[in-house]
N, C-alpha and C positions, 0 to 999 in steps of 0.2 A: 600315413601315420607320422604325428611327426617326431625328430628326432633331437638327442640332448641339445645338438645347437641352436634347433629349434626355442627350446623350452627356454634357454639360455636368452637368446636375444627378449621373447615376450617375454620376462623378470626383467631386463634391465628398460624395456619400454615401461612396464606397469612401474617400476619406481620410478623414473621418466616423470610422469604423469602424477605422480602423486607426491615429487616435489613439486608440480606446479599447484596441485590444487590446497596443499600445505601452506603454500605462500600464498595463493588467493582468499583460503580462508582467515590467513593471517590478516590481509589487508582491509578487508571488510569487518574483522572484529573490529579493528580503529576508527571506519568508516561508523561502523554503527553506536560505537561510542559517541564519537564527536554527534552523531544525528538524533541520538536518546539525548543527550546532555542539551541539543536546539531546543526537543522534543517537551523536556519539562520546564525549561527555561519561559517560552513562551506561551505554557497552556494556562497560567494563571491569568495572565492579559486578555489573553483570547476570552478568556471566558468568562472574566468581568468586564471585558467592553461590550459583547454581548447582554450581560444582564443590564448592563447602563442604560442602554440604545432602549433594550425591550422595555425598562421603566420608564425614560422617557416617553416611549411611544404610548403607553397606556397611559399615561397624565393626559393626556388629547380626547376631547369629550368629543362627539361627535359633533358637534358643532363647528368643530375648528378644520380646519383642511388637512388631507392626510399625504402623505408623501406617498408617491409611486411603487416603491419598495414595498409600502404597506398594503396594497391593495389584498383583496380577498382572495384566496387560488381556486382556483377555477377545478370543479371537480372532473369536467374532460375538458383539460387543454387539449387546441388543436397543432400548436406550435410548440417544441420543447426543446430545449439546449441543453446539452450533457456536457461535461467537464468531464474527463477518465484520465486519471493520471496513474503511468504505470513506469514501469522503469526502461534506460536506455537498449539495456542490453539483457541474452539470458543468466543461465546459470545460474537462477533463481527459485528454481522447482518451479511450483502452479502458482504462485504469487501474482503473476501478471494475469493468466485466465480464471483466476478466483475472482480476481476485481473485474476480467469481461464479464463475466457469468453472473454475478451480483446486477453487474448496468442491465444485463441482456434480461432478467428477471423484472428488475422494475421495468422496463420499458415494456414487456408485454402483459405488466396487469394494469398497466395505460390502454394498451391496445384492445385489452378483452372491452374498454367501456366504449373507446373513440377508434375501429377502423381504422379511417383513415390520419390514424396519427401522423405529423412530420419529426422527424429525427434531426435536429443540429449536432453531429459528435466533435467538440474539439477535445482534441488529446494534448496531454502533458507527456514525454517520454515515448522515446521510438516504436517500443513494444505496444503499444495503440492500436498498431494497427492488425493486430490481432481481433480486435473486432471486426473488420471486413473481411478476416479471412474465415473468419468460423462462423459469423453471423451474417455479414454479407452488409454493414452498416457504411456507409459514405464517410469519409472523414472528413470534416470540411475547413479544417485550421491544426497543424501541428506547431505548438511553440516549444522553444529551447526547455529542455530539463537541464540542469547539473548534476552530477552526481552529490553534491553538499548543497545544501540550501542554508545560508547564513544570511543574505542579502531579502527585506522586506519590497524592496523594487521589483524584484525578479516575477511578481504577480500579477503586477502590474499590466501589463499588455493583455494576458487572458483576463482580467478582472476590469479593463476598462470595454473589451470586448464584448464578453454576456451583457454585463451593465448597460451599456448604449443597445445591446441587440433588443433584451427585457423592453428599453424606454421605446426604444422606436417601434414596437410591436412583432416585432422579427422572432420573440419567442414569447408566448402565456407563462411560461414556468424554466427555470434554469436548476437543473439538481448536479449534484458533483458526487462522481462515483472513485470512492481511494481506499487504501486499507490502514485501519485503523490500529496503532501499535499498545499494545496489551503489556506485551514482555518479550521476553528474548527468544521465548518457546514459542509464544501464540502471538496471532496478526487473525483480526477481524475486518472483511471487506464489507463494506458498508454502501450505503444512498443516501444522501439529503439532498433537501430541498433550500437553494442558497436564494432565491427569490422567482413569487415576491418571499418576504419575510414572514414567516407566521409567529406573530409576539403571543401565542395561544402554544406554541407547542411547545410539548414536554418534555423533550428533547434536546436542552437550550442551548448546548453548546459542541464543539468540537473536543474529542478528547476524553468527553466524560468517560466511555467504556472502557480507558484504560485502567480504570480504577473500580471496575468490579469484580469480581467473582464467579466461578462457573457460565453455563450459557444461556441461562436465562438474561443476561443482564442487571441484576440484583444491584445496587447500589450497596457498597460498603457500609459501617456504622459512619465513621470518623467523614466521607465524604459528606453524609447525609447529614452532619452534623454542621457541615462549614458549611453547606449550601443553606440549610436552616439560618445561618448566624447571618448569611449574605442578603436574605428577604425580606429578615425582621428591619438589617441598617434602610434596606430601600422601602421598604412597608410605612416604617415609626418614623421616618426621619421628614422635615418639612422641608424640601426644596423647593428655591427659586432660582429659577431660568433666567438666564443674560446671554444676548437680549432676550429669545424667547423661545418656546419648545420646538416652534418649526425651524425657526432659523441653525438651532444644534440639530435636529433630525438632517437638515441639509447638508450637513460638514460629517455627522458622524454616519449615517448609514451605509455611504460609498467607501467608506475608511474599515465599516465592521466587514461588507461583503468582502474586500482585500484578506482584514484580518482572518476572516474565516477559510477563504482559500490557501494563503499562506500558513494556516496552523495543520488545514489537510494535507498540505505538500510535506508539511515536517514528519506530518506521522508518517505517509505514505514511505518515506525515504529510509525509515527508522526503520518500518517494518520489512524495507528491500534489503536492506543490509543484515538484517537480523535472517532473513529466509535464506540470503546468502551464503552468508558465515553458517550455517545449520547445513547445508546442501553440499557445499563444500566439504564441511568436517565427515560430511557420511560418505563422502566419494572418498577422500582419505582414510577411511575406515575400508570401505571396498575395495580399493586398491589394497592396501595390506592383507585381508585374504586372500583377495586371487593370488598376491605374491607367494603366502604362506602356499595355496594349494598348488600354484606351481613349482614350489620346491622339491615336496614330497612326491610328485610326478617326477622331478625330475632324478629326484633320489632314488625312485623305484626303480625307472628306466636305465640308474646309474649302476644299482646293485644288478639289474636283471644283465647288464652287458656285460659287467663283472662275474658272476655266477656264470655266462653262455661262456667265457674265456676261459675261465677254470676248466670247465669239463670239454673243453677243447685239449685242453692238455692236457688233461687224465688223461683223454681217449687217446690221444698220439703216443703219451709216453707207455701205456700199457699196449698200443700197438710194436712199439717199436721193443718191446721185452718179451713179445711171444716169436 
């Protein structure tokens, strides 16, 4: 059993520990500031150069030639490239096997139609490889994370990567699996499909679900309202092309693919530092109980030594008066 010195030393370990997770959770509220602040700064771009690309691409009658990009998806690819961007390090609760378990889900309602599907995984952030230890998947490309993504280059490599894999036949379909940041409380891990492109899906952009409500996915009024106002300018409006719709499909769809990766890295990051700073604040919450219940241990065990001392010496001094 053990004893006050005991109790003494695990109190000054658990405060120990829970300045450190004090300061950890401090550094990651900063973190996740600066990464929300990326986070809304570039989800307006993102998601009107998305709608730009996809108007463009429907002005294109079938007659005219279509870009790579745009080809049709194949309902069983037999080639597929994943993108899993997770974080470097723990300390993040289930954040990193939310986003495996989201990739590991779509990929076997692949598998229920195509067998023998092949898997491409490249990962974004060390924690990656957590898919091959719980799912058992190949990693076949880790590139550099930062913990701050401010830099649009930094995508670069993994998006020239898929992109060439896509053209040279190396995959049918490339989807990117991240979590998508809602608020400070909630993070949504998600799938898309980054190419080819579907200018049909409903889905148009990176980011939208941070702006809805409950788990359906509901769209806001006020969202639903700017997206309204965004269809009618490209609907009513009569554009001309210079020099012409292929030649901007050519400059802008390797620029949207970039942009859409780089707008999932921002969330993904936003929402690492937000599970963080939450994970943290609850370890410093833990710790302060167990401190508080080791007090009162130790004050029990402090009166119980005190109380056995007393009647130590009642019992002596009334022996030594008979």
């Amino acid at each position: 059993m053990a004893n006050t010195k005991d109790i003494q030393r695990r109190i000054k370990s658990v405060e120990s520990t829970q300045k450190i997770t004090r300061a950890m959770e401090m550094v990651a509220a900063n973190k996740m500031k600066r990464a929300v602040d990326a986070v809304f700064k570039s989800r307006s771009y993102a998601n009107l150069g998305w709608k730009t690309a996809l108007h463009i691409a429907n002005t294109l009658n079938d007659s005219q030639p279509s870009h790579p990009f745009l080809s049709p998806t194949l309902e069983t690819p037999e080639k597929i490239g994943v993108v899993l961007i997770t974080s470097n390090r723990g300390l993040c609760g289930s954040f990193n096997i939310n986003v495996v378990n989201k990739m590991h889900q779509a990929i076997e309602e692949f598998r229920k139609k195509r067998g023998d599907l092949k898997i491409d995984v490249n990962i974004l952030g060390k924690k990656g490889y957590t898919a091959r230890k719980y799912y058992g998947y190949e990693i076949s490309r880790e590139f550099p994370k930062k913990d701050l993504i401010i830099q649009y280059a930094e995508v670069t490599p993994i998006a020239q990567t898929v992109m060439n894999g896509f053209l040279s036949g190396e995959y049918d379909a490339v989807y990117i699996a991240y979590t998508d940041y809602i608020s400070s409380s909630k993070q949504m891990p998600r799938t898309k499909q980054l190419l080819p492109i579907n200018i049909k899906e409903k889905d148009e952009h990176l980011g939208k679900v941070a702006r809805v409500f409950g788990q359906t996915g509901e769209i806001d009024k006020e969202t639903q309202q700017a997206d309204e106002v965004q269809k009618r300018r490209f609907v009513e409006a009569d554009y001309t092309f210079e020099p012409n719709a292929e030649e901007l499909l050519e400059d802008i769809l390797p620029r949207l693919v970039e942009t859409q990766l780089f707008q999932a890295l921002l969330e993904s990051n936003a929402s690492e530092h937000s599970v963080r700073m939450f994970t943290m604040h609850q370890a410093t919450d833990a710790a302060d109980d167990m401190k508080n219940e080791l007090r009162l241990t130790y004050n029990k065990m402090r009166q119980a030594s005190i109380t056995n001392e007393i009647s130590e010496i009642s019992a002596g001094v009334e022996a030594l008066s008979q």
